[in-house]
C-alpha positions in Angstrom: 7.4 20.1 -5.2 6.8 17.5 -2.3 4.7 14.5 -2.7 2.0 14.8 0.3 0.1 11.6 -0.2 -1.0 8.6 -2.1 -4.8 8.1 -2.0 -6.7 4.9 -2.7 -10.1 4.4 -4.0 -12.3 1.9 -2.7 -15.9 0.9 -3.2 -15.4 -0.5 0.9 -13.7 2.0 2.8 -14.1 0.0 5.6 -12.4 -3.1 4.5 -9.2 -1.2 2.6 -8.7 0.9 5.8 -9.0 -2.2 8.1 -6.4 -4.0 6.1 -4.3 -0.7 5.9 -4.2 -0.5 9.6 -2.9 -4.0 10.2 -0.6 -4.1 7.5 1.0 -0.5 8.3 0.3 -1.2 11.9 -1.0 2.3 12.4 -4.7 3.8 13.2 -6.6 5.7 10.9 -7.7 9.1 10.9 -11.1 9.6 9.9 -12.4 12.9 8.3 -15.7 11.8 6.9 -17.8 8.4 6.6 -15.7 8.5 3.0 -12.5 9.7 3.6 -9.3 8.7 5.8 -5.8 9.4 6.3 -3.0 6.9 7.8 0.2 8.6 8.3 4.1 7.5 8.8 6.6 9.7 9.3 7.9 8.9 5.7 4.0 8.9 3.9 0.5 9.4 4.2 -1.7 7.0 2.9 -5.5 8.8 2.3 -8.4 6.5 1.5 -11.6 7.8 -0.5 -14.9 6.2 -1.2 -16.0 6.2 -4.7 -18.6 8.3 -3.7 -15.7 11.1 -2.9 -14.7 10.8 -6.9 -18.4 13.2 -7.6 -16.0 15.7 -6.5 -13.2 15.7 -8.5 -16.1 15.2 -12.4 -17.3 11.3 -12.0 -16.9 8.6 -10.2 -15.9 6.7 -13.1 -12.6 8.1 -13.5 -11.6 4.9 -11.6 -12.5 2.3 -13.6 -8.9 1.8 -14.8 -8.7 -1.1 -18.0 -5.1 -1.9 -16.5 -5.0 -3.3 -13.0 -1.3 -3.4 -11.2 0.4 0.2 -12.9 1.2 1.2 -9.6 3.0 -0.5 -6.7 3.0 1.1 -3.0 6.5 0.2 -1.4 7.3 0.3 1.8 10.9 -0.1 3.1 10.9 -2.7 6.3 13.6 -3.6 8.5 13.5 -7.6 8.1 10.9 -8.3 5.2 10.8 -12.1 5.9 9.4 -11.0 9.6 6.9 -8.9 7.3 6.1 -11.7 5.7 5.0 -14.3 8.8 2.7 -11.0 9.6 1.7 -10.1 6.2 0.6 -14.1 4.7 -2.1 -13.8 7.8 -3.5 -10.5 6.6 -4.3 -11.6 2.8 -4.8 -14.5 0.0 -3.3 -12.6 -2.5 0.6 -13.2 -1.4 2.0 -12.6 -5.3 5.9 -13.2 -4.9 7.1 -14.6 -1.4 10.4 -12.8 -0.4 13.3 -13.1 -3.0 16.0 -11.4 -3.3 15.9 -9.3 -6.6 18.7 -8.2 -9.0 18.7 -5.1 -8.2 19.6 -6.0 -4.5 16.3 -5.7 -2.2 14.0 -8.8 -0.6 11.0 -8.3 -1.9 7.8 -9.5 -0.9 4.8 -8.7 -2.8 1.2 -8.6 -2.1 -2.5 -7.3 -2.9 -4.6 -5.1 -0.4 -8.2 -5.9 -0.7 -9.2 -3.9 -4.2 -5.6 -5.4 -5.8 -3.3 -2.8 -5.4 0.0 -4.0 -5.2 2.1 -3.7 -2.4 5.7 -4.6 -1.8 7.6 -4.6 1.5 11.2 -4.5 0.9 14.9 -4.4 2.4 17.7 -3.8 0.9 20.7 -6.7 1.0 23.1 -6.0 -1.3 25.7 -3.5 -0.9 24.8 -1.2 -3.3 20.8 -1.1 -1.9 21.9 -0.8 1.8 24.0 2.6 0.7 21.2 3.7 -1.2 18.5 3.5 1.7 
């Protein structure tokens, strides 16, 4: 099994595929009016409309009663260079970086429909063999 993408649901494509853009400094790919694809050489990130959700038996299977489950992570060379980039891009900075227990800077942040997203490096020994 290979994971091929993580897609994102919007109500404003638009916006979530501006912000995507700048944050993953990449351009978009656009298939339809409702549906885009930016790709890395590690991950694709596909953005849907609601409107693409008809397809798949209701567009209400979005409506999630739990908002921050997931996390998209992206490994960064220097996340405190992210992070001059990144405080421009969005008010929703949740954690500056730190350095976490486990051994990675961390910064965390919200894209535009409060996903969370956290750029990281690893510093400590044991994360810098792991990555």
């Amino acid at each position: 099994m290979k994971l091929a993408s993580l897609r994102i649901i919007t109500k404003d494509i638009r916006q979530s595929v501006q912000f995507y853009e700048k944050v993953m400094e990449s351009t978009a790919q656009w298939f339809t009016e409702d549906f885009a694809e930016l790709r890395t050489n590690s991950i694709t990130i596909a953005i849907g409309s609601t409107r693409t959700m008809k397809m798949f038996g209701g567009e209400h299977l979005t409506e999630s009663k739990n908002q921050g489950n997931i996390i998209i992570e992206f490994l960064v060379t220097d996340v405190d260079d992210e992070y001059e980039r990144i405080k421009n891009l969005t008010d929703h900075i949740v954690q500056e970086p730190t350095t976490m227990p486990w051994g990675n800077r961390s910064l965390l942040f919200c894209d535009p429909d409060g996903n969370l997203i956290n750029f990281f490096t690893p510093v400590s020994f044991e994360a810098i063999q792991k990555f």
